[in-house]
C-alpha positions as CSV (number, residue, x, y, z in Angstrom):
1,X,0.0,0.0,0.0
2,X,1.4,3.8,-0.8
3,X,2.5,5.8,1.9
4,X,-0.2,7.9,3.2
5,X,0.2,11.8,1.5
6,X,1.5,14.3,4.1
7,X,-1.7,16.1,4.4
8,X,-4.0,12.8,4.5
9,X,-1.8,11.7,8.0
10,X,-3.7,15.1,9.1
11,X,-6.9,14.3,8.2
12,X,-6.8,10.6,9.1
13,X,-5.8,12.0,12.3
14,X,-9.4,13.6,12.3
15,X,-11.2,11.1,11.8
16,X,-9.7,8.4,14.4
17,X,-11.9,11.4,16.9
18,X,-9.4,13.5,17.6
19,X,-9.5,17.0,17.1
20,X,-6.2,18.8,15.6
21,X,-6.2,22.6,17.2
22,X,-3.6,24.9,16.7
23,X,-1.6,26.0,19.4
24,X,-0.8,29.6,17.9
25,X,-2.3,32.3,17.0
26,X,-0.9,35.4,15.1
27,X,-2.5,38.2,13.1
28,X,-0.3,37.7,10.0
29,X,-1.7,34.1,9.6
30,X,-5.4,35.7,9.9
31,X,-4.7,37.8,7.0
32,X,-2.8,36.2,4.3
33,X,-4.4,33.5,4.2
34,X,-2.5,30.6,5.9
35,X,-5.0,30.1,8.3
36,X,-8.2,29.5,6.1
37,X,-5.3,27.4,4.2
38,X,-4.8,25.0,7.3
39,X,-8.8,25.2,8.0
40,X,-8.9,23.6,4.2
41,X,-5.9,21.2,3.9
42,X,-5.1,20.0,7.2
43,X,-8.2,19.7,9.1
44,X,-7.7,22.0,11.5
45,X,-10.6,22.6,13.8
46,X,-9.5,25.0,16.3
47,X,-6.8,27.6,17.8
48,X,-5.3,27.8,21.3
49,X,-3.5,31.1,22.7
50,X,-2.2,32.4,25.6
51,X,-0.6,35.4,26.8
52,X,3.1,33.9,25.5
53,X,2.0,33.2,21.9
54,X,0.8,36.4,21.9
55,X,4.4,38.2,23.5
56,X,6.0,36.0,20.6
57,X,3.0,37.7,17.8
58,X,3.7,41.2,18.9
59,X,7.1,40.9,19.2
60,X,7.4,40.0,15.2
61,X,6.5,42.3,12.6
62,X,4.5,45.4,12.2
63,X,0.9,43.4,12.2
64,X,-0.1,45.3,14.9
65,X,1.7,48.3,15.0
66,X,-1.4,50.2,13.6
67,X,-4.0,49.6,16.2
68,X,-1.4,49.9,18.7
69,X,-1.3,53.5,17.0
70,X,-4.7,54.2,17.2
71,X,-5.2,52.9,20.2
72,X,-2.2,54.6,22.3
73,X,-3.8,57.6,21.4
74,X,-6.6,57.2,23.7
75,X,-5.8,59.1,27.1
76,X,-5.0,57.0,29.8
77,X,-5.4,53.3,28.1
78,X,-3.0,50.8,30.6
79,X,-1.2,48.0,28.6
80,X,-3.7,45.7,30.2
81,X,-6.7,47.4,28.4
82,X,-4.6,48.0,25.3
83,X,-3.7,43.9,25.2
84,X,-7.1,43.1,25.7
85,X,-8.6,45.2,22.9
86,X,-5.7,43.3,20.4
87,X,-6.0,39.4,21.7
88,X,-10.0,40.1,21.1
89,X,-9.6,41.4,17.9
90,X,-7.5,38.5,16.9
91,X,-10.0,35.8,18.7
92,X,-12.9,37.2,17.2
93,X,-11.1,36.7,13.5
94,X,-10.3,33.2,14.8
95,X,-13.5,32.2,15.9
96,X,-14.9,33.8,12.3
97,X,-12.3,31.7,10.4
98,X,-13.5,28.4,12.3
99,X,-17.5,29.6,12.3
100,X,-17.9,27.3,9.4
101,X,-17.0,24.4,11.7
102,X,-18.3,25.4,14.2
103,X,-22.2,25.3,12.2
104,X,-21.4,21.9,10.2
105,X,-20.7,20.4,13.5
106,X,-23.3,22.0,15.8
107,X,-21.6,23.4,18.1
108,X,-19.3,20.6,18.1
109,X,-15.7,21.6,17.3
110,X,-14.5,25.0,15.8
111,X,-13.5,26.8,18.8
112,X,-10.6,29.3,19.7
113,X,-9.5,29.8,23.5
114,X,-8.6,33.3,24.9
115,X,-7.0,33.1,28.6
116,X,-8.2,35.3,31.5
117,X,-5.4,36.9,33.0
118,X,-3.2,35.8,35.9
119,X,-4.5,38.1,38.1
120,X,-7.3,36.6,38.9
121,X,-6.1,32.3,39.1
122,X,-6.6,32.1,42.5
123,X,-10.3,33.7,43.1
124,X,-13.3,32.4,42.0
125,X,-15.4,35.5,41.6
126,X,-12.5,37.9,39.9
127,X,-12.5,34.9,37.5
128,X,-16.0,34.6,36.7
129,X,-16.1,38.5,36.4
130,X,-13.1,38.6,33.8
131,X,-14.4,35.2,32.0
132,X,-17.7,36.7,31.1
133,X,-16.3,40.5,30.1
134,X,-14.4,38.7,27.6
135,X,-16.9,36.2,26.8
136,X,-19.2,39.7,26.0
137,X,-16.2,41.4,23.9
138,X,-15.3,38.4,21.2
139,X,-19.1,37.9,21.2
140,X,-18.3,34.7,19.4
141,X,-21.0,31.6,20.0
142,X,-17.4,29.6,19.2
143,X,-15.1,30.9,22.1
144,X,-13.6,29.1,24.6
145,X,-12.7,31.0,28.0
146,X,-9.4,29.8,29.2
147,X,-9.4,29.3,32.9
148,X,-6.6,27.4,35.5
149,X,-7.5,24.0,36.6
150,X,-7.1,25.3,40.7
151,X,-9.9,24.5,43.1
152,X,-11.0,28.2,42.6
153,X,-10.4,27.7,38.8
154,X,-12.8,24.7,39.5
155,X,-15.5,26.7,41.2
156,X,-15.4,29.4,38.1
157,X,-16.1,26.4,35.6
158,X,-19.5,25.3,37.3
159,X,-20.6,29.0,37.4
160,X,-19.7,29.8,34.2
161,X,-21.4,26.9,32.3
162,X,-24.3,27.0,34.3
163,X,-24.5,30.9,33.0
164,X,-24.2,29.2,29.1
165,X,-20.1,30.2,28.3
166,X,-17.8,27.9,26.9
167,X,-14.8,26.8,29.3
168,X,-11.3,25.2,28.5
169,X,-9.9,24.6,32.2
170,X,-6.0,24.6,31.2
171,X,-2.8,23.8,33.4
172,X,-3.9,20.3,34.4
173,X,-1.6,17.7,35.2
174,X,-3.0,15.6,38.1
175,X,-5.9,13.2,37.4
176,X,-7.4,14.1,40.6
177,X,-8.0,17.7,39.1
178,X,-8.9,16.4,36.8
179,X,-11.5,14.7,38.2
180,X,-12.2,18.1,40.0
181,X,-13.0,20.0,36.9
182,X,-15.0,17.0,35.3
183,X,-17.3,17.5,38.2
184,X,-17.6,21.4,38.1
185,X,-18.8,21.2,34.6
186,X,-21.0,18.3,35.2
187,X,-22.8,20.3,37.9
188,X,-22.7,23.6,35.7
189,X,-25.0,21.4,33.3
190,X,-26.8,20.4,36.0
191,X,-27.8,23.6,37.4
192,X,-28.4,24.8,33.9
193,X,-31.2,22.0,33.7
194,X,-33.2,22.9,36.8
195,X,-33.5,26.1,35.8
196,X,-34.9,25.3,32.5
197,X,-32.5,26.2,30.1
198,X,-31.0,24.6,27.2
199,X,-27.3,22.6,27.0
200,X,-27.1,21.3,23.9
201,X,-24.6,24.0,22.2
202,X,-22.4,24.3,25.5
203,X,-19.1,22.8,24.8
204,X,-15.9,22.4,27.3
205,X,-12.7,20.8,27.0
206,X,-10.1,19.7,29.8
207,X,-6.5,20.8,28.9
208,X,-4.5,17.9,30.6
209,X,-0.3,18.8,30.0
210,X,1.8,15.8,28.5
211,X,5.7,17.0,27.9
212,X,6.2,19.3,31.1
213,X,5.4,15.7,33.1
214,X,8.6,14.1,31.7
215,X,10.6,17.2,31.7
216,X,10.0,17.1,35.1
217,X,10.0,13.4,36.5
218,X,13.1,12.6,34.0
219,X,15.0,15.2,36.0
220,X,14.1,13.3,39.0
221,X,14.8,10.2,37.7
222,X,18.2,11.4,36.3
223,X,19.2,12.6,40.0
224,X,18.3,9.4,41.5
225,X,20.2,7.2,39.2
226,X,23.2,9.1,40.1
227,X,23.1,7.7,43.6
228,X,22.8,4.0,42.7
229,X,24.4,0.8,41.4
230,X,24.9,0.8,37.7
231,X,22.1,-2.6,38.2
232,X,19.5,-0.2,39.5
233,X,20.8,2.7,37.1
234,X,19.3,1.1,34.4
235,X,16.0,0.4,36.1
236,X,15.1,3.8,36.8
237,X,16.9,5.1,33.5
238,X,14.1,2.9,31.8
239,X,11.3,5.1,32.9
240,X,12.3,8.1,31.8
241,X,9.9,9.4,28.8
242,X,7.1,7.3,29.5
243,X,5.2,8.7,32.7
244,X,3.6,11.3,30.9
245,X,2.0,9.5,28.9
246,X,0.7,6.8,31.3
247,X,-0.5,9.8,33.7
248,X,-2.5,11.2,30.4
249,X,-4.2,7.6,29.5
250,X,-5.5,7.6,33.4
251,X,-7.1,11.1,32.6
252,X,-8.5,9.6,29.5
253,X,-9.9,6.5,31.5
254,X,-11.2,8.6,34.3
255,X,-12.8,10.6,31.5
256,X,-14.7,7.2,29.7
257,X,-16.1,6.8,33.5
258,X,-17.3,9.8,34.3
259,X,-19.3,10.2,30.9
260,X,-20.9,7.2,31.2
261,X,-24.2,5.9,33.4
262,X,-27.1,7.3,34.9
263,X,-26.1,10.7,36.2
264,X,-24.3,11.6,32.3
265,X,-27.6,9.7,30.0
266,X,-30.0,12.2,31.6
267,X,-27.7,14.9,30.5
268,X,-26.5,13.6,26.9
269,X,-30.5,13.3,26.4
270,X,-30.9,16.6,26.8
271,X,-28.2,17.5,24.3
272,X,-25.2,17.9,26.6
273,X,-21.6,17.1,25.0
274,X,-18.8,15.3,27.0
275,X,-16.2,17.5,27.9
276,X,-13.5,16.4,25.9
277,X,-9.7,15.9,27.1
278,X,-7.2,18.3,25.6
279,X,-3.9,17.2,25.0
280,X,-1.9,20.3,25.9
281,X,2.1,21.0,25.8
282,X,2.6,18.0,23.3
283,X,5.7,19.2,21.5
284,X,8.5,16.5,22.2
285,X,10.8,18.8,25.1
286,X,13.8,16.0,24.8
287,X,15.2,15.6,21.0
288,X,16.3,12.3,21.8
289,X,12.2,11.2,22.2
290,X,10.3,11.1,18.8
291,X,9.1,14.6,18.4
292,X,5.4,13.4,17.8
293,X,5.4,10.8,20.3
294,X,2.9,13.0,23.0
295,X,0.5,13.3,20.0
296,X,0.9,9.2,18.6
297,X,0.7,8.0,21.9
298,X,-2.7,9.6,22.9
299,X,-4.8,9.3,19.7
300,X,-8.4,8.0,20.1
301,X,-12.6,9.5,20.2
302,X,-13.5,12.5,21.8
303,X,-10.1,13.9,22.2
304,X,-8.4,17.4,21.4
305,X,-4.8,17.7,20.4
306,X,-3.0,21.5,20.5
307,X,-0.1,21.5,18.6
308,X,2.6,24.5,17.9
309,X,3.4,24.5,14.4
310,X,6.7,22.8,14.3
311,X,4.8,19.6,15.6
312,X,2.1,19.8,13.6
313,X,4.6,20.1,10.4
314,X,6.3,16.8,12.2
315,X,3.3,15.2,12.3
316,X,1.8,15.9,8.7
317,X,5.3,14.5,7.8
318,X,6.0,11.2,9.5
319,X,3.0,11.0,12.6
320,X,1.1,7.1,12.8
321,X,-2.0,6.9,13.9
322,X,-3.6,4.4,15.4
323,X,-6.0,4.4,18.1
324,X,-3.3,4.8,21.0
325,X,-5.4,6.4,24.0
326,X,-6.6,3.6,25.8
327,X,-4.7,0.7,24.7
328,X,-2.6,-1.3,27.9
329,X,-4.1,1.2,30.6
330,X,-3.2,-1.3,33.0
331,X,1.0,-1.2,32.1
332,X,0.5,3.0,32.3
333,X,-0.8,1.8,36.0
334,X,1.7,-0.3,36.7
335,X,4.5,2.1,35.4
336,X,3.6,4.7,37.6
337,X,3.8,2.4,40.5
338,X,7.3,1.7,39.6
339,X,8.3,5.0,39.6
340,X,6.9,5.9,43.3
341,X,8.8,2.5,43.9
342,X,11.6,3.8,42.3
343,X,11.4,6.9,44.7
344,X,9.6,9.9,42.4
345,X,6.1,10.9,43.4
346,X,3.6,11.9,40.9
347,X,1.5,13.7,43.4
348,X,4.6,16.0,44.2
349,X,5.4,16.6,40.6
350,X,1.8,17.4,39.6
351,X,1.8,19.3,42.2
352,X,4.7,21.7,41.4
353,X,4.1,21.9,38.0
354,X,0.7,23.3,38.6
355,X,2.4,26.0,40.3
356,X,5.1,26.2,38.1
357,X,2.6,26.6,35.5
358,X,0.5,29.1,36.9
359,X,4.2,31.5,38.0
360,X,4.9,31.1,34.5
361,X,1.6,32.3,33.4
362,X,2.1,35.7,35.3
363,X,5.7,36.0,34.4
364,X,4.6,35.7,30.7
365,X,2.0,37.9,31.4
366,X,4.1,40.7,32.9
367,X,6.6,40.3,30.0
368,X,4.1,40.7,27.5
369,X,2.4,43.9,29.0
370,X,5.9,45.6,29.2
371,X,7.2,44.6,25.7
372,X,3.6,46.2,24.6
373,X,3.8,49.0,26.8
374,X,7.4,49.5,24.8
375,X,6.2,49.0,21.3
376,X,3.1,51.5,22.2
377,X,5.4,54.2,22.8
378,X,7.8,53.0,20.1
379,X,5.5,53.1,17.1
380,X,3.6,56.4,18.8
């Protein structure tokens, strides 16, 4: 049999259930065409920012060096105003570009994620307050509010479905919360029902991180194996590069379980969609892994992959798929026993990446404001 063409990996890709998003967003490729381009030829179904993608955007070029004009011009505008007015402009073109989708599908796919800001992770309220101004500005049926998978985070995500807004809880890397924001949306559907109102066109994904696990647990591992005999060396050198993955296909399991029986058929007869797992930070950190491993590894129904571009090029090139996601669930159990054995503790690492995750968030934040606050004054 021929080899599969490079776009038809993409597109096969789609139809083994798994959404392919973009992980970039940019207002040259809204313009000149590229992204209507990848809507077309690679079955691209939706778009993922956050505040560094857009540091990178505005960095690069002169896109945006207009409206930042304009806008600068206004008396007392703060960068955090200014930033918002650009990344909703751009969403709203993104969620435009992917309204086609969005209608063939029902609601089902076609939607692009803006982030509320750091300021506001660890309270409930200040995040429900920031999720539905932006929710109002892109004004987009096909938008996706960003918000961190904390216990507060988890508390916004029930209010704001049960108000009707589409939620992609991001910065998850434990199955317990996980299992947390599983529950927050199930309730928000809930609520929704008893007060009469419709949830058939509510949609809500679960961002679960893949790479960072690795990065992180392989460092461990690496500092462990120093300290033993070359016998146990190799033991624990054996599990590096294949915890992420394991701790992923337990989401995906816990996932199967919760949106199934009782409690889920008398919401899935009212219309209600599963909120689907997200495969997030799937570009390959170690170049001695395969550099589409995080997306190979996890393919299978009712999934979302976000790539970056370079990955997404890698995989249109050279990816397999197969139906990956739940295969030997029971060996991803048993290799995350053997590495508490082996003395690394998921719960500690899934722990510290979360706030890792969440420092990095407000440093990228803070960067971006500033370079903006620089190239407002520059191109005054």
């Amino acid at each position: 049999m021929a080899n599969p063409t490079t776009t038809s990996r993409l597109q096969q890709l789609h139809d083994a259930g798994q959404s392919l998003w973009l992980d970039f967003i940019d207002r040259t490729i809204l313009r000149n065409g590229d992204l209507a381009r990848r809507i077309r030829d690679d079955a691209l179904t939706g778009m993922t920012s956050n505040p560094t993608i857009f540091e990178k955007a505005l960095a690069e070029g002169t896109a945006y060096d207009a409206q930042l004009t304009a806008a600068g011009a206004e008396p007392g505008i703060t960068p955090q105003a200014l930033f918002e007015l650009l990344e909703t402009d751009d969403v709203r073109a993104a969620c435009d570009a992917f309204r086609s989708i969005y209608d063939a599908t029902r609601g089902g796919d076609g939607f692009v994620s803006i982030e509320v800001s750091p300021d506001v992770a660890g309270d409930a309220a200040h995040t429900v307050e920031e999720a539905r101004r932006l929710w109002a500005t892109v004004n987009r049926p096909n938008v996706m509010i960003k918000v961190p998978g904390t216990t507060e985070g988890a508390r916004a995500v029930r209010e704001l479905t049960a108000a009707g807004i589409n939620v992609n809880i991001t910065l998850l890397f434990a199955v317990d919360a996980h299992a947390r924001v599983i529950e927050a949306y199930l309730a928000g559907l809930e609520d929704r029902v008893r007060g009469g109102l419709p949830v058939d066109r509510l949609a809500s994904v679960a961002s679960f991180f893949v790479s960072r696990v690795d990065t992180e647990i392989d460092k461990r591992l690496d500092a462990l194996a120093a300290q033993r005999t070359d016998a146990e060396r190799t033991r624990i050198s054996a599990l590096k590069g294949r915890a992420a993955i394991a701790n992923a296909k337990l989401a995906y399991r816990l996932f199967q379980q919760q949106f199934a029986g009782p409690r889920w058929t008398a919401l899935a007869d009212r219309g209600a969609r599963v909120q689907r797992p997200l495969w997030a930070s799937t570009s390959t950190k170690n170049p001695a892994y395969r550099d589409v491993m995080y997306v190979e590894q996890l393919i299978g129904p009712d999934t979302v992959n976000t790539l970056p571009p370079a990955t997404l090029e890698a995989f249109r090139d050279h990816g397999i798929v197969a139906r990956t996601v739940d295969a030997d669930v029971a060996g991803a159990e048993s290799l995350l026993r053997e590495l508490g054995t082996a003395g690394v503790s998921l719960a500690a690492v899934t722990e510290q990446l979360l706030a890792d995750g969440i420092e990095s968030f407000r440093k990228s934040y803070e960067s971006l404001l500033a370079g903006l606050d620089r190239k407002a004054h520059a191109v005054a």
